[in-house]
N, C-alpha and C positions, 0 to 999 in steps of 0.2 A: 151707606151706613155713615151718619154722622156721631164722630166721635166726641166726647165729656169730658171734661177734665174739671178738678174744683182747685188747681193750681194753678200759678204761673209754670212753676219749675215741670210741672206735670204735661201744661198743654203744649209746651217748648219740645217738651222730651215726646210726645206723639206726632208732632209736625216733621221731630227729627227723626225718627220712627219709618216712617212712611217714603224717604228720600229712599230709593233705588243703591243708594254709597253710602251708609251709614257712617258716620267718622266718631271717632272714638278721643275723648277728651289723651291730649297730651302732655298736661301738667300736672305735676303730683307734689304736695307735701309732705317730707320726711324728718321727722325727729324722734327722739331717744323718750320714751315713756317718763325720764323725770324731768322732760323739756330742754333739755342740752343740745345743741347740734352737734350734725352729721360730722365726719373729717371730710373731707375731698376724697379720698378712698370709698367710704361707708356713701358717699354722695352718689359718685358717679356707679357703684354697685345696685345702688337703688336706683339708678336712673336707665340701667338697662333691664333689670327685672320688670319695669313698670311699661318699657317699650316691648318688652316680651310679651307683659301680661294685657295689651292694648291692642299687638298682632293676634294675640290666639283672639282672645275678646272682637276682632276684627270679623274674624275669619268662620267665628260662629254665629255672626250676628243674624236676626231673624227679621226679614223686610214687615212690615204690617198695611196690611193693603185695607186701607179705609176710606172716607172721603174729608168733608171739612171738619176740622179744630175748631170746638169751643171751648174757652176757659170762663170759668166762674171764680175768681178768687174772692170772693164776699165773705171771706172769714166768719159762715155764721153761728160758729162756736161761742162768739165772743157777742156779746151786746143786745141792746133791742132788737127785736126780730118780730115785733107787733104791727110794725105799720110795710110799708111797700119793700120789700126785697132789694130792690133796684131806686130805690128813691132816697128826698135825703138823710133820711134816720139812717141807713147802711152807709153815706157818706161821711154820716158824723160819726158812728162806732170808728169807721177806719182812719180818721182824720188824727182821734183820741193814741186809739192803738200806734199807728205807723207813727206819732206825734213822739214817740219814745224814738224813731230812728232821726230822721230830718229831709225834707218838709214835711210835716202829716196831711198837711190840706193837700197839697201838690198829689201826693202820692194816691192819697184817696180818690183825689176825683180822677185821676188818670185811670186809674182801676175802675173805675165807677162807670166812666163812658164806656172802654175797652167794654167791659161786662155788659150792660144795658145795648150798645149797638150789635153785640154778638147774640144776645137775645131775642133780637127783632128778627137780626135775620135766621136765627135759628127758627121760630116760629114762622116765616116765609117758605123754608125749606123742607118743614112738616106741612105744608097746607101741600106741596107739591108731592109728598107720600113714602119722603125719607123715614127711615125709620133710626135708632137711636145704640149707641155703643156707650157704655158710663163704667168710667175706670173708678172706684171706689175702694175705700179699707176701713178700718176700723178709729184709723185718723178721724179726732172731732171733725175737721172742718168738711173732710170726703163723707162721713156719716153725714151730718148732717147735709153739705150739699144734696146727696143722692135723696134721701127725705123731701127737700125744699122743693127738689126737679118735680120727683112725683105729684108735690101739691098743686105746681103750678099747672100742669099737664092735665090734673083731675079740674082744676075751677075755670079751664078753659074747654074742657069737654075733647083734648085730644087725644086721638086713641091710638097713636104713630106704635108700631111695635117697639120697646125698651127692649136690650140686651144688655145683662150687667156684668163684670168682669172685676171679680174683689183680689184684694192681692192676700195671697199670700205670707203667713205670720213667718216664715222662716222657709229657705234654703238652702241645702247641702248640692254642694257642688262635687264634681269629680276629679277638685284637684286637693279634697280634703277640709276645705273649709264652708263654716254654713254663716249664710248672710241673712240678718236679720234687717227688715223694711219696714218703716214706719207709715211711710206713705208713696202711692205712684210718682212724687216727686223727686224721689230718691231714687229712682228706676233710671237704672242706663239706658237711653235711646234703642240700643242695640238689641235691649231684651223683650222691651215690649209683645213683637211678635211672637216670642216665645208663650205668650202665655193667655192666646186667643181660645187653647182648647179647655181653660176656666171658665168660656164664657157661658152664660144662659139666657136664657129667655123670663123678663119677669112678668109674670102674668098677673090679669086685671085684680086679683084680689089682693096679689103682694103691692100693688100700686099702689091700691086703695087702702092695704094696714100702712105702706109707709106716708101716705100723703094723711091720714088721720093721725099720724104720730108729730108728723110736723104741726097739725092747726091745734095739736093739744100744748108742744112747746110753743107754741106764738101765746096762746090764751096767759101759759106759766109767766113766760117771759122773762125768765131769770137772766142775769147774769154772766152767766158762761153755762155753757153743755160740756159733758164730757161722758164716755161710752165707759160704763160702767157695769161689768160683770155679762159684757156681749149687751147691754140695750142702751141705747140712746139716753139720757138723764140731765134735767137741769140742776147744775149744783153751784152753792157757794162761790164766788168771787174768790176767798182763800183756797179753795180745792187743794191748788198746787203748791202754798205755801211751805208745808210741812218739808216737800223734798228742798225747797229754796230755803231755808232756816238750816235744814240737814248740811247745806252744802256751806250755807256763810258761817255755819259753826267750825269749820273745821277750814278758812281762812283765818289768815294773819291779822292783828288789829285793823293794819290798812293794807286794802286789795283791790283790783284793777275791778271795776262794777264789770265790764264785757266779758272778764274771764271767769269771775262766777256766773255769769249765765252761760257763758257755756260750759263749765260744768254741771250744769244744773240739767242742760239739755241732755250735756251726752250721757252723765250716770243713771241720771231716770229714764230717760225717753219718753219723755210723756205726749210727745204730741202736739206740742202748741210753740208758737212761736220767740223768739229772742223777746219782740215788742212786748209780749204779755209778763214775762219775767218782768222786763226793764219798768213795767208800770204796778206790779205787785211790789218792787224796790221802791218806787217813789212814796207809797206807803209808806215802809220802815222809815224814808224820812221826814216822813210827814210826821209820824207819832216820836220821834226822835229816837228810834233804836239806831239809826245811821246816818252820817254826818257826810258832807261831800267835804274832798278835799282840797280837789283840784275839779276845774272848770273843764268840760270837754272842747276839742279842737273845734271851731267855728267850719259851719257849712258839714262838719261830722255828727254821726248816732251819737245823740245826747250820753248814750251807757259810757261811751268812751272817757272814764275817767278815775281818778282812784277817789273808792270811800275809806269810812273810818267807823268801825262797832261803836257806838260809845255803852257809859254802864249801863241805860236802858235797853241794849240790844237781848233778846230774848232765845233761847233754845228751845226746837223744835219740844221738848220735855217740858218746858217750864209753862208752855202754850197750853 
């Protein structure tokens, strides 16, 4: 059973999955909800709850017994998706994209090999009669991945068994609290296993509506995708704007660009990346709603910087 992933963070987290000693991250960030720090007290109290909550997390962990890790991280939410998957129209979307963090080209084509040499041989290992495991969610970039896989598998006439494995919109645990997951990348290593008895089997006619649903977004070839009311949908480039306006409305004159994005991320959850915020912002200052005021640290994500609203800035309302 070869396994799927359309992350990094994802295919990391199935490699580490599958290790016999699962290890459990033992660094934790703690502050006070209005951003104050901890005392030395409130520090080290959090720092044995988190080593408490990383032995029980230990000790239930679930092995996943699969075979080799493939990662797609081809973000194909975002950009052209008319011409080769794997070629350089996919090189230039993520060049653009990751070009909001620092290098874009560097990072692109490192993605870009990684992805195309994991494809070869994934195709090598279906001619030899493996069949397929795909961790998937309602995450743009996992929807559509899982789409893109199918089309490629239907125009090459393979017929390897798929088995798909979606995650779950929410769990309640039994220590009283329920965890909400955006994506398999967000998935602790430890739990993966846990959640084999999701999986199913997709059969040739689900293949065939998801690999027709991919060659009608290629035809679209919009902009950005985003999974809309449970279907897959090419929509507007501002999509996301409205919750990014929501948030820089209720910042200060001048505010740090990294930390409205990620309030942007954690109050919506929408699913998409820092980079796509950071290049929906270069907007605003393109048309002059926001002004940069300090330059970002050299060799750092360009976001790293404080802006400034000026009187052109606009409210989600006024749009």
């Amino acid at each position: 059973m070869l396994e799927i992933a359309f992350s990094e963070s994802a295919e990391g987290g199935l490699r580490m999955a599958q290790s016999r000693s699962v290890s459990c991250a033992g660094a934790f960030i703690a502050i006070h909800e209005d951003g104050s720090r901890l005392t030395r007290a409130q520090l080290r109290a959090a720092r044995r709850q988190a080593e408490l909550e990383a032995r029980r997390r230990q000790a239930e962990a679930v092995h996943l017994d699969g075979g080799i890790v493939f990662g797609f991280p081809l973000v194909l939410s975002v950009g052209d998706i008319a011409g080769e998957p794997l070629g350089p129209e996919r090189t230039n979307v993520l060049t653009q994209l990751y070009g909001a963090a620092a290098p874009g080209r560097q990072i692109a084509e490192e993605l870009m090999d990684h992805a195309a040499e994991g494809f070869r041989s994934l195709l090598a290992q279906l001619e030899q009669g493996e069949s397929l495991r795909v961790w998937y969610s309602d995450q743009p970039d996992e929807r559509c991945g899982l789409s893109w896989l199918c089309w490629e598998l239907q125009r090459r006439g393979i017929q390897a068994p798929v088995h798909l494995v979606d995650l779950p919109r929410w769990e309640e645990r039994s220590d009283g609290t329920v965890v909400r997951y955006i994506s398999w990348g967000e998935m602790e290593p430890e739990r993966f296993g846990a959640y084999i008895s999701r999986q199913r089997e997709a059969g040739p006619v689900l293949r065939s509506a998801l690999a027709r649903e991919w060659e009608a977004l290629r035809q679209e070839n919009g902009p950005l995708r985003a999974v809309v009311n449970g279907y897959l949908r090419t929509v507007p480039e501002d999509f996301y704007d409205h919750a990014l306006r929501r948030v820089l409305a209720e910042q200060p004159e001048e505010f740090h660009q990294a930390r409205a994005i990620g309030l942007a991320l954690g109050k919506y959850l929408p699913g998409i990346s820092d980079c796509w915020l950071a290049l929906r912002m270069e907007e605003l200052l393109k048309n002059g709603e926001l002004e940069a005021v300090t330059e970002a640290p050299e060799g750092g994500p360009a976001y790293h910087r404080l802006l400034r609203k000026t009187a052109a800035f606009r409210t989600p309302e006024a749009v």
